[in-house]
N, C-alpha and C positions, 0 to 999 in steps of 0.2 A: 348386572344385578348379582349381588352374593346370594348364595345358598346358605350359609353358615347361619347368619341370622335369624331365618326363617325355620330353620332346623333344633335351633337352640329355643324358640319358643315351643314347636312342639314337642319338647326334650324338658323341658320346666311342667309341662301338664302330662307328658308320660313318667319322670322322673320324679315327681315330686319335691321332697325336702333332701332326697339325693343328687337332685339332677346338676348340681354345681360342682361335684366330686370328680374329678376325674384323675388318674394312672398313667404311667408313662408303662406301656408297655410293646414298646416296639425294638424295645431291644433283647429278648427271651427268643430265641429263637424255636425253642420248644414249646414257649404262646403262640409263636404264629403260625409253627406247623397243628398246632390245634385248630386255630381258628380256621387255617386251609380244609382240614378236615372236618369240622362242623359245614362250615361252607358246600364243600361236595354232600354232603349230608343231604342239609337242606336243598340243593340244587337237584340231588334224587325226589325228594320228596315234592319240588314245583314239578318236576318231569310225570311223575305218578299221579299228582293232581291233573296237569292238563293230559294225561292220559285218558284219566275217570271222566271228564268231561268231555275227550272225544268220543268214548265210546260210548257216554250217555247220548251224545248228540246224534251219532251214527245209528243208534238201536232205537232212537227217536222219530228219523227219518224212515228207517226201515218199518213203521207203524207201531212199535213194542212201546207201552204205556212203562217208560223206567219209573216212575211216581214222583212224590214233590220231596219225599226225604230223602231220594237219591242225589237231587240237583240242589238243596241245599246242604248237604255232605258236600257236592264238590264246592263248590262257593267256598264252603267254612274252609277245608282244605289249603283252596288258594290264598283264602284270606288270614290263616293262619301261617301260613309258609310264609307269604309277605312281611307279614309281622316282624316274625322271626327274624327275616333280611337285611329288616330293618334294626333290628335291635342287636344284631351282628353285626351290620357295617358300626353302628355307634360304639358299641364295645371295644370291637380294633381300633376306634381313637380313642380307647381308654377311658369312656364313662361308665360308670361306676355301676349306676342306676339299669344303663340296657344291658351289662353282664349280667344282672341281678336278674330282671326282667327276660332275658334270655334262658336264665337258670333254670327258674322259676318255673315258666311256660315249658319249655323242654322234659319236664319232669311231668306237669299234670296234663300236659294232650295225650300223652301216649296210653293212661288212666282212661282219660274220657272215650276216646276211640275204641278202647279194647270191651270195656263197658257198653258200648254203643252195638258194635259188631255182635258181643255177646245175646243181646236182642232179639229171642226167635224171630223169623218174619219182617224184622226191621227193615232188612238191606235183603237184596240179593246175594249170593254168593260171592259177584265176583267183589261185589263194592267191599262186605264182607274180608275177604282177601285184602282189596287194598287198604282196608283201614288196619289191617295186621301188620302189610309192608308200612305205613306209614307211623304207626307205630313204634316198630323197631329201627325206623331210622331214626325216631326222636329219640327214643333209648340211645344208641348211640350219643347224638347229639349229648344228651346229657350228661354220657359215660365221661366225652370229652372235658365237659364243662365243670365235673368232678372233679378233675383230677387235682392233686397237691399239686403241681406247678401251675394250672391258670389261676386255682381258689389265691396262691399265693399272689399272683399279679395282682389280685383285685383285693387288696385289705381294706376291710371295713371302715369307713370314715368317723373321727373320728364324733364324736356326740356335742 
C-alpha cells in the first residue's frame, strides 16, 4: 500500500488551493541545513513536551492535584509539535502550502504560549517555564524559516 496517495488527500484539505504547488528544493544545501535545524528545534520541543507530561504524570501519582489546564497544555504541546512535523517533513518535499503552514504556525504559538504563561495563577511555575522554553524554540524555528535563502526556495505560486 502507498502512502503518497493517502497523504496528498490530507495535503488537498490542509493545503487548500495551494496544496498542488510544489518546489524543488533539495538542491540548496543551505535549505536543507535549515530544515536540519528546524527539525532539531522541533525535536527539543517533542522532548520538552513529553517531559511536561512525565512530570505531570509523576506529581500525579505522587497525590499533587497538577489541574486540567496543566494536561491539556501538555496534549496541545504534543499536538502542536506533531503538526509541525508534519508540515516539515511535507515542506522538505517542496510543498508549497506546508512551508507556508509551517511559517505561519511557527510565528503565532510562541504568541499564544507566551500570552498563556503570562496568566497569573494559570500554570504553575514550572509549566510556566516550559511554555517559555517552548517558545523560544518556535522563535527559533521561525528565525529559520525567515530566512532570504528558504523564503527564496518557496516562491509564491503563481495566481
Amino acid at each position: 500500500m502507498q502512502l503518497e496517495p493517502a497523504l496528498r488527500r490530507l495535503d488537498r484539505l490542509a493545503g487548500g488551493r495551494q496544496a498542488d504547488h510544489r518546489v524543488d528544493v533539495s538542491h540548496d544545501p543551505r535549505v536543507r541545513r535549515a530544515f536540519r535545524a528546524v527539525t532539531v528545534l522541533l525535536g527539543a520541543g517533542f522532548v520538552l513536551g513529553v517531559a511536561t507530561v512525565v512530570v505531570a504524570a509523576v506529581m500525579t501519582l505522587g497525590g499533587d492535584d497538577v489541574g486540567f489546564a496543566v494536561w491539556m497544555r501538555c496534549l496541545v504541546v504534543l499536538g502542536i509539535t506533531t503538526t509541525l512535523f508534519y508540515f516539515l517533513w511535507r515542506a522538505r518535499a517542496g510543498w508549497y502550502w506546508a512551508f507556508r503552514r509551517l511559517q505561519l504556525f511557527s510565528r503565532i504559538f510562541p504568541v499564544v504560549a507566551l500570552v498563556l504563561a503570562a496568566i497569573p495563577g494559570l500554570y504553575p511555575f514550572w509549566v510556566v517555564t516550559e511554555q517559555i522554553l517552548f517558545a523560544i524554540l518556535l522563535i527559533g524555528v521561525s528565525d529559520y524559516l525567515q530566512s532570504d535563502v528558504v523564503r527564496a526556495a518557496f516562491p509564491r505560486p503563481a495566481r
